[in-house]
N, CA, C and O atoms as a printed pandas DataFrame, in Angstrom:
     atom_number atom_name residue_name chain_id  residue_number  x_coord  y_coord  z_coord
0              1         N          UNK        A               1  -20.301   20.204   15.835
1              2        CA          UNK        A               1  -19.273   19.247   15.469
2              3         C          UNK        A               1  -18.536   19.748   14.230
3              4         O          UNK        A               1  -19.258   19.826   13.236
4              5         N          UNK        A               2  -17.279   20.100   14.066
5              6        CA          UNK        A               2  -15.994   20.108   13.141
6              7         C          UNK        A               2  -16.060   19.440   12.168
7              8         O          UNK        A               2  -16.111   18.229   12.381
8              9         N          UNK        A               3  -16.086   19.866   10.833
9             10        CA          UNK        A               3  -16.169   18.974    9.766
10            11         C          UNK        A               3  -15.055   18.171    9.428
11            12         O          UNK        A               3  -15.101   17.137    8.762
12            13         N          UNK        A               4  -13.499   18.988   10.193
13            14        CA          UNK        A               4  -12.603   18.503    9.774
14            15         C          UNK        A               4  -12.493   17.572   10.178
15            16         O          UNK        A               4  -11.721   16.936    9.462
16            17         N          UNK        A               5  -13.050   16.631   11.535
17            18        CA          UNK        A               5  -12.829   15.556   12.391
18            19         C          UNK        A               5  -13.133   14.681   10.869
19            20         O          UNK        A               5  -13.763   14.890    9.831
20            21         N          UNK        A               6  -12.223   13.531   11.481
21            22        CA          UNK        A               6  -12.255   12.393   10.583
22            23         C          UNK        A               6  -13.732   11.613   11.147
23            24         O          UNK        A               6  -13.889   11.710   12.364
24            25         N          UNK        A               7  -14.636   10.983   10.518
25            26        CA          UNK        A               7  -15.222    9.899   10.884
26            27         C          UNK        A               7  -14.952    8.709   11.343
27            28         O          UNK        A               7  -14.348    7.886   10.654
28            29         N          UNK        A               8  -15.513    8.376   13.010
29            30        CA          UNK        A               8  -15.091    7.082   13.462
30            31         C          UNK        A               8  -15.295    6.032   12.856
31            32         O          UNK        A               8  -16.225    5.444   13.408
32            33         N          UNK        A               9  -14.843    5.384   11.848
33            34        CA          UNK        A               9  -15.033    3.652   11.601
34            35         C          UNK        A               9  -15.773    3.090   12.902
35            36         O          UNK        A               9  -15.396    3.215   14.067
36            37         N          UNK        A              10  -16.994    2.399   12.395
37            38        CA          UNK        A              10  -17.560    1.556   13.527
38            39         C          UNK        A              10  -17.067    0.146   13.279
39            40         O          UNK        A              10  -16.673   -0.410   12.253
40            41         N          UNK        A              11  -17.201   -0.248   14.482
41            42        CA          UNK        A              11  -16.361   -2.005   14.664
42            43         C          UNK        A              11  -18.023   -2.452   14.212
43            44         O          UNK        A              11  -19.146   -1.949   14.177
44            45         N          UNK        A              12  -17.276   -3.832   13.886
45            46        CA          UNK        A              12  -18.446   -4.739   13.375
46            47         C          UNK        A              12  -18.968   -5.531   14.744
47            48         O          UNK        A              12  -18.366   -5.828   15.776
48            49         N          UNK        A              13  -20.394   -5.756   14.297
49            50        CA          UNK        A              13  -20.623   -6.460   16.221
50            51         C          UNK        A              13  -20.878   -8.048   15.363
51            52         O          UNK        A              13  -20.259   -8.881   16.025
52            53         N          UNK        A              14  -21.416   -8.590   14.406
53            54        CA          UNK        A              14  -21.581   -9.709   14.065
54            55         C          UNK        A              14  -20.272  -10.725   13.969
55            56         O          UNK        A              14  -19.283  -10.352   13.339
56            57         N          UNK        A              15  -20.292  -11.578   14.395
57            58        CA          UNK        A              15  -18.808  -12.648   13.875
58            59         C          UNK        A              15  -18.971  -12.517   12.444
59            60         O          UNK        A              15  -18.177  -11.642   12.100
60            61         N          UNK        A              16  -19.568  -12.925   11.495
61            62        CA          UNK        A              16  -19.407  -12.679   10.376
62            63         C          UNK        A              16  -18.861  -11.629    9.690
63            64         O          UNK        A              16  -18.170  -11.641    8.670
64            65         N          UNK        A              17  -19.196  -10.839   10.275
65            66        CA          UNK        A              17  -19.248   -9.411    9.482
66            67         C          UNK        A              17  -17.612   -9.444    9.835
67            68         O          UNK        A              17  -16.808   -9.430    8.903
68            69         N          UNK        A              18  -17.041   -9.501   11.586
69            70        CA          UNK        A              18  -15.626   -9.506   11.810
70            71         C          UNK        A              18  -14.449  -10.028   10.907
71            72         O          UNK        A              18  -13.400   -9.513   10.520
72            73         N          UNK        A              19  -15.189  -11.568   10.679
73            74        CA          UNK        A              19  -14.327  -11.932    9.353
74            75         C          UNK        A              19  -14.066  -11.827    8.415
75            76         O          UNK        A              19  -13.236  -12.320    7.652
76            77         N          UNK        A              20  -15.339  -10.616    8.364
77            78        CA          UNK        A              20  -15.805  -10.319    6.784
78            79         C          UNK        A              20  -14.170   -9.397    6.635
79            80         O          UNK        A              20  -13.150   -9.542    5.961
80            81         N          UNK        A              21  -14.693   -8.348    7.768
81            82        CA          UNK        A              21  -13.414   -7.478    8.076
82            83         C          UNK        A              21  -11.799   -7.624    7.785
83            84         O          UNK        A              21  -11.037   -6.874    7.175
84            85         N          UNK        A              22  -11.532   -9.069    8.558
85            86        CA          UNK        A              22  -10.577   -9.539    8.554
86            87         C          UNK        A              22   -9.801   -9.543    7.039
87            88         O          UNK        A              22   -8.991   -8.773    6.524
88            89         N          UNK        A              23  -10.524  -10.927    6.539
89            90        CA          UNK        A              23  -10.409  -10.863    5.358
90            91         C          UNK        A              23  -10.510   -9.857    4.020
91            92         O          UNK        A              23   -9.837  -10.147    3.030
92            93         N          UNK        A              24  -11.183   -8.922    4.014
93            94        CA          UNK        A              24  -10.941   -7.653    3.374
94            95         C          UNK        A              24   -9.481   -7.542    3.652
95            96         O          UNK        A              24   -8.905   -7.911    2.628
96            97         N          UNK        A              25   -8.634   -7.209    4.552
97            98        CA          UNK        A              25   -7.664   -6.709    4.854
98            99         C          UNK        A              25   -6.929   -7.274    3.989
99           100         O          UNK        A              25   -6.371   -6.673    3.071
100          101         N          UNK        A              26   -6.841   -8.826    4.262
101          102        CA          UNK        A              26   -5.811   -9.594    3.212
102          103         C          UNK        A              26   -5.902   -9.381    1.976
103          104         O          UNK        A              26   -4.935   -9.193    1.239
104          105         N          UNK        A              27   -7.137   -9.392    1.615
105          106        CA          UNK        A              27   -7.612   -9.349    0.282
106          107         C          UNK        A              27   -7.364   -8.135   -0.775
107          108         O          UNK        A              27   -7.200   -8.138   -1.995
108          109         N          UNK        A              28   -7.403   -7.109    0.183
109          110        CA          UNK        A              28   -6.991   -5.356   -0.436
110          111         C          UNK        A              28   -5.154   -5.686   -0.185
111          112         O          UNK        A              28   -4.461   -4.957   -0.896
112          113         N          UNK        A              29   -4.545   -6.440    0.506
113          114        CA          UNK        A              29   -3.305   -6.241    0.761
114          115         C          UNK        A              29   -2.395   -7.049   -0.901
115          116         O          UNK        A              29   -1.320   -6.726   -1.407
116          117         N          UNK        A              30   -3.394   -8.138   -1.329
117          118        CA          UNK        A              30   -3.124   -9.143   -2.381
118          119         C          UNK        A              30   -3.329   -8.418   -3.907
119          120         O          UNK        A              30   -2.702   -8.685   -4.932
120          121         N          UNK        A              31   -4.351   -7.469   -3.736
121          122        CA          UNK        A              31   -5.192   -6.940   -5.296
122          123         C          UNK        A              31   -3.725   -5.928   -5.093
123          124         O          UNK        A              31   -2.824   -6.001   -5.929
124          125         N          UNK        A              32   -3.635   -5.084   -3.998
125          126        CA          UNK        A              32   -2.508   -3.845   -4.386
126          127         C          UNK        A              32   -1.443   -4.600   -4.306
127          128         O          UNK        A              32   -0.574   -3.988   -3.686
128          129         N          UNK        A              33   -1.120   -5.561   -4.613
129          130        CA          UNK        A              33    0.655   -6.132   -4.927
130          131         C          UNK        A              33    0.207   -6.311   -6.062
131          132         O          UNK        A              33    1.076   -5.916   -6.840
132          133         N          UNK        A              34   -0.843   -6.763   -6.727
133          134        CA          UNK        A              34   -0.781   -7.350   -8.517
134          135         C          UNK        A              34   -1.376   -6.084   -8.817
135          136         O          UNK        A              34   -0.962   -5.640   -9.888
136          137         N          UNK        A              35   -2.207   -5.350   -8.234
137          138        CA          UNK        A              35   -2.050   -3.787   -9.392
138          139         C          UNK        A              35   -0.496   -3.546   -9.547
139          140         O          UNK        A              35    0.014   -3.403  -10.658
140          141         N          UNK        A              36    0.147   -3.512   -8.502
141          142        CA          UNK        A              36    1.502   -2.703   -8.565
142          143         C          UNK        A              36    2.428   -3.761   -9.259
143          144         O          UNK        A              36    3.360   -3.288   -9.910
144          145         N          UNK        A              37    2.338   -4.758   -9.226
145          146        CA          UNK        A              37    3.129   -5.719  -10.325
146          147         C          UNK        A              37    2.546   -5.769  -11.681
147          148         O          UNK        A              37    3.310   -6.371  -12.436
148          149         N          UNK        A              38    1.477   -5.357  -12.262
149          150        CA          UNK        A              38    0.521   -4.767  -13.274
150          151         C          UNK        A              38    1.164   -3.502  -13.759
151          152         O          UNK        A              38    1.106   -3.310  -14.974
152          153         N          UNK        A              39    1.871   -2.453  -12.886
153          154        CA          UNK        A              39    2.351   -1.338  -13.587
154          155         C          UNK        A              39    3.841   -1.083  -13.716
155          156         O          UNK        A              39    4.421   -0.193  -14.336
156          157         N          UNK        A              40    4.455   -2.352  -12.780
157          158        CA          UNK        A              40    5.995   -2.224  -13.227
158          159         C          UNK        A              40    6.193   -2.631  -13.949
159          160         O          UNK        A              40    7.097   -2.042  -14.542
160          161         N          UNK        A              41    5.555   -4.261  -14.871
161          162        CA          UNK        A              41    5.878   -4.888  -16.031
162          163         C          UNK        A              41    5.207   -3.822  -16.833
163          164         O          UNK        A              41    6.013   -3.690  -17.754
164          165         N          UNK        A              42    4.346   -3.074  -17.037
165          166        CA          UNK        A              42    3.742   -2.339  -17.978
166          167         C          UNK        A              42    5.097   -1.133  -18.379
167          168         O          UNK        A              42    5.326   -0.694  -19.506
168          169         N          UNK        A              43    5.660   -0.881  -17.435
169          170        CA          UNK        A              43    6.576    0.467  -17.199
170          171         C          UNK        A              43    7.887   -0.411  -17.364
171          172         O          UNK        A              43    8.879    0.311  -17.466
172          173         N          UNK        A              44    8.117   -1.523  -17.408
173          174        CA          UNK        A              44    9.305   -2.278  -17.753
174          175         C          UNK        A              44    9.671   -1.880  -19.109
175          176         O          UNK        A              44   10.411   -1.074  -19.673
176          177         N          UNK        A              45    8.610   -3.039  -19.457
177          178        CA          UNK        A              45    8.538   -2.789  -21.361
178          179         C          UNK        A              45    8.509   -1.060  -22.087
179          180         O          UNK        A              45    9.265   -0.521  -22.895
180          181         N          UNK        A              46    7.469   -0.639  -21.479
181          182        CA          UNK        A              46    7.805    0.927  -21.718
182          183         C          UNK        A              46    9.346    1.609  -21.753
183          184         O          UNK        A              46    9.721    2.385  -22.631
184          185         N          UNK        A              47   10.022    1.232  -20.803
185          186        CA          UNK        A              47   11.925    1.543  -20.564
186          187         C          UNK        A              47   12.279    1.010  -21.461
187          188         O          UNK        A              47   12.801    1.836  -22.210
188          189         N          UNK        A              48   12.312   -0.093  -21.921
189          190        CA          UNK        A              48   13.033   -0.831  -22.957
190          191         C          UNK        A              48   12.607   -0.094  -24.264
191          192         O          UNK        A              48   13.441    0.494  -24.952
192          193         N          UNK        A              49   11.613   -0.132  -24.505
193          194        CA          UNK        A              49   11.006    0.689  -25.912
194          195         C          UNK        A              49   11.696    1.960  -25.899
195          196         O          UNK        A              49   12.291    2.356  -26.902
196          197         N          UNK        A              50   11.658    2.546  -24.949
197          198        CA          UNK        A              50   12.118    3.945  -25.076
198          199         C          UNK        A              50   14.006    3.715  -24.984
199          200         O          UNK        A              50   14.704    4.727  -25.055
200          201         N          UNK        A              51   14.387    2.920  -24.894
201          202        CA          UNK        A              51   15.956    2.520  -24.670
202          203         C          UNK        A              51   16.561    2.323  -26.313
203          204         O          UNK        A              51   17.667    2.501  -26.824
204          205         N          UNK        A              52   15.508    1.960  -26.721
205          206        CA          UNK        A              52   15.819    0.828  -28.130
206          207         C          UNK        A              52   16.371    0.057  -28.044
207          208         O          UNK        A              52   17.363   -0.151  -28.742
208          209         N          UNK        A              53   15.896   -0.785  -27.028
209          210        CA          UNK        A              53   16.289   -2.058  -27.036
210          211         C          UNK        A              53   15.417   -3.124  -27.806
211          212         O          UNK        A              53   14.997   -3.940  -26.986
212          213         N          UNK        A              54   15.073   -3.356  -28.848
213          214        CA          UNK        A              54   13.913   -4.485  -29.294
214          215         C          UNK        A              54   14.058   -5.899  -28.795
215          216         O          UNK        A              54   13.056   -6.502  -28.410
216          217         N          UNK        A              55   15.171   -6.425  -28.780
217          218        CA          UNK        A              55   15.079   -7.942  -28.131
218          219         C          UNK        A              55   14.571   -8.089  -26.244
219          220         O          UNK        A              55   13.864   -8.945  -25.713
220          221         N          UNK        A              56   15.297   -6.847  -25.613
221          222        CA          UNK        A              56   15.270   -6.865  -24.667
222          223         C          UNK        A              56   13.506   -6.950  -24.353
223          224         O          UNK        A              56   12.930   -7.903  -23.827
224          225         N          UNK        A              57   12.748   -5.411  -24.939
225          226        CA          UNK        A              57   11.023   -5.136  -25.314
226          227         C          UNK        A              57   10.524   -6.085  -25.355
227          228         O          UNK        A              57    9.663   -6.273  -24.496
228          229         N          UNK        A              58   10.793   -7.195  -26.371
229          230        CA          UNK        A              58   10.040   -7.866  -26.605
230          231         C          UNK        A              58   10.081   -9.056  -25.874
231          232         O          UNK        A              58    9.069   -9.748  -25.985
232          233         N          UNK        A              59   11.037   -9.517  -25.104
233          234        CA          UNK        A              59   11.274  -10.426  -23.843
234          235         C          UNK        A              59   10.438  -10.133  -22.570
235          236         O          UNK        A              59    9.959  -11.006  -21.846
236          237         N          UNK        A              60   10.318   -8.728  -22.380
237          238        CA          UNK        A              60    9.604   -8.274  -21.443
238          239         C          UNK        A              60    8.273   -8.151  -21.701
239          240         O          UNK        A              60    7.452   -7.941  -20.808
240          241         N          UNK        A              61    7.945   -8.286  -23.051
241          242        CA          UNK        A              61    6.421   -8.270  -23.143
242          243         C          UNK        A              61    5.792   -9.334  -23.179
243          244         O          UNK        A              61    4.600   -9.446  -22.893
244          245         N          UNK        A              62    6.586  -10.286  -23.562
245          246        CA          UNK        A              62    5.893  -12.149  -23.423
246          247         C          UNK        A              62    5.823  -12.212  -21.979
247          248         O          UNK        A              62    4.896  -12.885  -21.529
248          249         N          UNK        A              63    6.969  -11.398  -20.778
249          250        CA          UNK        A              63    6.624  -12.302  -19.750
250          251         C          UNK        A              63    5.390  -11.591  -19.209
251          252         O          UNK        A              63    4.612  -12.305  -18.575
252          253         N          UNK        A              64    4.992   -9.935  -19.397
253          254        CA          UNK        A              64    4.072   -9.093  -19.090
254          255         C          UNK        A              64    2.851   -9.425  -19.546
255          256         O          UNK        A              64    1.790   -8.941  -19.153
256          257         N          UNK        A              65    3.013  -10.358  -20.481
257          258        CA          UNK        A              65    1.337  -10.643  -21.392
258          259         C          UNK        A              65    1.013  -11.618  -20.308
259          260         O          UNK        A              65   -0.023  -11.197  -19.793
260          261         N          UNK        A              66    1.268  -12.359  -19.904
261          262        CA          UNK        A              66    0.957  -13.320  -18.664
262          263         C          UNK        A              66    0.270  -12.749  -17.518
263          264         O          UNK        A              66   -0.855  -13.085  -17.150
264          265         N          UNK        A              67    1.149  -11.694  -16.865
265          266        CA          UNK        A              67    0.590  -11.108  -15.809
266          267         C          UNK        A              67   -0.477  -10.631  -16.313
267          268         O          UNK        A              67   -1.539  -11.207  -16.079
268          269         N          UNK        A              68   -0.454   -9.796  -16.894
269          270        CA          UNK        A              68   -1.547   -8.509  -17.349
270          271         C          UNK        A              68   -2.988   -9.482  -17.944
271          272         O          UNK        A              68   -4.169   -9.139  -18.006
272          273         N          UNK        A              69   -2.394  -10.664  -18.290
273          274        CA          UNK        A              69   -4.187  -11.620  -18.443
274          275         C          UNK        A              69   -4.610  -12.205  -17.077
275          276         O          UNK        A              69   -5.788  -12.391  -16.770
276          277         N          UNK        A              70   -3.269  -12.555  -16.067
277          278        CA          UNK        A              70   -3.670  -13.385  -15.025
278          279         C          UNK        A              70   -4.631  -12.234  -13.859
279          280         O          UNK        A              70   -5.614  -12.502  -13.169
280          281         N          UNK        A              71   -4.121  -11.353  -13.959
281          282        CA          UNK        A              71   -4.601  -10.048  -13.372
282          283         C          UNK        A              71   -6.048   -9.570  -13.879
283          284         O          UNK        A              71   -6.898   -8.913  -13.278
284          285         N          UNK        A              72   -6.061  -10.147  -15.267
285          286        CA          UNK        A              72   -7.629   -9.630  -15.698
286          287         C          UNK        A              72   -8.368  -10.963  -15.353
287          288         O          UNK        A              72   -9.535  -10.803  -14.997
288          289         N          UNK        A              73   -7.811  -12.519  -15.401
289          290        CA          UNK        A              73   -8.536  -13.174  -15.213
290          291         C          UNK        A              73   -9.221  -13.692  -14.165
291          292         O          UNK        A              73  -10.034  -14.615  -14.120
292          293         N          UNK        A              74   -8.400  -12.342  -12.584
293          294        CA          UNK        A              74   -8.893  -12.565  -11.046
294          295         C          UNK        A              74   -9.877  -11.344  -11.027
295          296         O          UNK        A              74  -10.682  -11.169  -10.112
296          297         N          UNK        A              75   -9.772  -10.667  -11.911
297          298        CA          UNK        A              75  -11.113   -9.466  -11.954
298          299         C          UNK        A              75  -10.585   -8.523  -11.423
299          300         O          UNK        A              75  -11.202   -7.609  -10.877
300          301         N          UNK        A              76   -9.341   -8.618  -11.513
301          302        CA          UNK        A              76   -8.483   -7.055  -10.543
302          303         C          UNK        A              76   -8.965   -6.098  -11.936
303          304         O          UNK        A              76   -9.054   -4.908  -11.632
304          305         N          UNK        A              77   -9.152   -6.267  -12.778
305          306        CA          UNK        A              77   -8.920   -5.227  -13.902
306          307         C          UNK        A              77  -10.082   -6.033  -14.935
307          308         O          UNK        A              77  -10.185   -7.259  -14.874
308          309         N          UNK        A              78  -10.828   -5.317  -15.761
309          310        CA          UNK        A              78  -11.475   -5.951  -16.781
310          311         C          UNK        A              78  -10.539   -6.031  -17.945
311          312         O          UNK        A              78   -9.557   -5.406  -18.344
312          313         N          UNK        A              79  -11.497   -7.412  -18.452
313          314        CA          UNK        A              79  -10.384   -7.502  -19.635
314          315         C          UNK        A              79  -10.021   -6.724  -20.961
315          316         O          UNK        A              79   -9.027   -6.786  -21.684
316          317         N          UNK        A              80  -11.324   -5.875  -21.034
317          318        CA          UNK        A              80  -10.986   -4.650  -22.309
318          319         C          UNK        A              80  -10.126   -3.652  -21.756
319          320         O          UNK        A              80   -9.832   -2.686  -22.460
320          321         N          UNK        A              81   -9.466   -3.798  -20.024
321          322        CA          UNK        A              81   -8.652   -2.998  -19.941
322          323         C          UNK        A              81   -6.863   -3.247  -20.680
323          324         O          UNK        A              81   -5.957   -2.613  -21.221
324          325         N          UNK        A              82   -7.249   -4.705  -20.190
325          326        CA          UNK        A              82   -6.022   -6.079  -20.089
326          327         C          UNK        A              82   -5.530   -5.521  -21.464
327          328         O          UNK        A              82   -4.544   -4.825  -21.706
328          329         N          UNK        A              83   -6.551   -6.052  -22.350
329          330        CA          UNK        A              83   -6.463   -5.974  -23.264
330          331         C          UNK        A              83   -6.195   -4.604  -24.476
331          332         O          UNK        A              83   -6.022   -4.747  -25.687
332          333         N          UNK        A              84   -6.229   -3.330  -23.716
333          334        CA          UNK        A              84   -6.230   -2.124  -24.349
334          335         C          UNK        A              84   -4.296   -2.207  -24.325
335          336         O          UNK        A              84   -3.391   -2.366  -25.145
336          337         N          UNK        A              85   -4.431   -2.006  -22.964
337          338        CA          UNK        A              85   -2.529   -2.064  -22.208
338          339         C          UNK        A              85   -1.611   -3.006  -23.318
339          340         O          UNK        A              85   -0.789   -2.633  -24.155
340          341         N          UNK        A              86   -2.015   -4.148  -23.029
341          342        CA          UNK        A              86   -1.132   -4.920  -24.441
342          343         C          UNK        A              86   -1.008   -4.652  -25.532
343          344         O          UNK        A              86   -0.001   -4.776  -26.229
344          345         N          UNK        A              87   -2.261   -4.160  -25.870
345          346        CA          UNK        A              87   -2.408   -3.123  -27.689
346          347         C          UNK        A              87   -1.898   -2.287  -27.990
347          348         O          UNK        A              87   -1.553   -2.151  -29.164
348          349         N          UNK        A              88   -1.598   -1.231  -26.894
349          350        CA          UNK        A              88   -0.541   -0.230  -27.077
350          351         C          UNK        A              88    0.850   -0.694  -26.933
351          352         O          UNK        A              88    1.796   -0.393  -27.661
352          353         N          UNK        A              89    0.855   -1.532  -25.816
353          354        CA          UNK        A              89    2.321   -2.094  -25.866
354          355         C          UNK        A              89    2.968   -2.834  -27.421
355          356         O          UNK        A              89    4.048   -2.580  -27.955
356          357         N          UNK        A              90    2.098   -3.620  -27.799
357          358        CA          UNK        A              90    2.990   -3.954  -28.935
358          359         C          UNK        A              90    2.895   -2.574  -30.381
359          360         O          UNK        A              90    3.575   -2.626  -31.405
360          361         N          UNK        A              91    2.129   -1.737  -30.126
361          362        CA          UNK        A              91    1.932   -0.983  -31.097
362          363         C          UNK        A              91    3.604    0.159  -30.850
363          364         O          UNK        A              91    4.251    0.657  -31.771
364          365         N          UNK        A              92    3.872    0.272  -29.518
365          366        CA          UNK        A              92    5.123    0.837  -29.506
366          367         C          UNK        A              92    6.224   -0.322  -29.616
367          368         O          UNK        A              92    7.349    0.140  -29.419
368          369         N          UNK        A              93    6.216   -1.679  -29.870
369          370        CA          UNK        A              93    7.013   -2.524  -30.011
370          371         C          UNK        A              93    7.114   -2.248  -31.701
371          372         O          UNK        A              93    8.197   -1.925  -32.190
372          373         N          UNK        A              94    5.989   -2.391  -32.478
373          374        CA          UNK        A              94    5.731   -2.601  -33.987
374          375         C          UNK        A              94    6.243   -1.099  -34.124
375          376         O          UNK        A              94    6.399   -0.776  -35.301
376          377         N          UNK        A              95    6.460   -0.373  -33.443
377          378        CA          UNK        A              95    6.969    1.044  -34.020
378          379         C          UNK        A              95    8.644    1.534  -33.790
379          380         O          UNK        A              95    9.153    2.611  -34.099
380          381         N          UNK        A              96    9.225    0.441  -33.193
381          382        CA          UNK        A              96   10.666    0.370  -33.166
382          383         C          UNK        A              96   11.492    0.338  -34.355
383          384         O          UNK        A              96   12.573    0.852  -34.644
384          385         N          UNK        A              97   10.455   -0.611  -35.121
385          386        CA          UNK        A              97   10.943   -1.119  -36.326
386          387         C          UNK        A              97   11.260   -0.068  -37.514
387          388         O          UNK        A              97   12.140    0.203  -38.331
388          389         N          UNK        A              98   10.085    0.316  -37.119
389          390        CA          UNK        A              98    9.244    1.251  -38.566
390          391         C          UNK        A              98   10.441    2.852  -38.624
391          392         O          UNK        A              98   10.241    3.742  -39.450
């Protein structure tokens, strides 16, 4: 047997397990829209900082502090991550100034 062959996924034979299945699907389809809404507000504010825009930055980071906790508070992300991301963000906000 070919190593390159992909491995067949086996179907689930339990009903449970099927739904288990099911639901995974939705569930991986929901976490990768708020990762990816997690890195455009992150990469928003980043554009603006790098624009010099400060009013604009800092508009975008009140509405990003929301996501980026609501996102840590469904467990998509831990919160010393949540929390690292915002720290740098305002540290390039506090450095517009300077």
């Amino acid at each position: 047997m070919a190593t390159a062959t992909k491995a067949k996924k086996k179907t689930v034979r339990l009903a449970s397990g099927r739904k288990r299945a099911r639901q995974d699907v939705l569930l991986n389809a929901a976490n990768t829209a708020l990762r990816s809404r997690f890195r455009t507000v992150i990469k928003n504010v980043q554009k603006a900082v790098a624009g010099g825009d400060k009013a604009k930055a800092t508009e975008l980071f009140k509405s990003a502090q929301g996501v980026i906790d609501s996102i840590a508070d469904k467990g998509i992300f831990h919160k010393n991550k949540a929390a690292r991301h915002k720290s740098r963000l305002v540290a390039k906000l506090k450095g517009m100034t300077a």
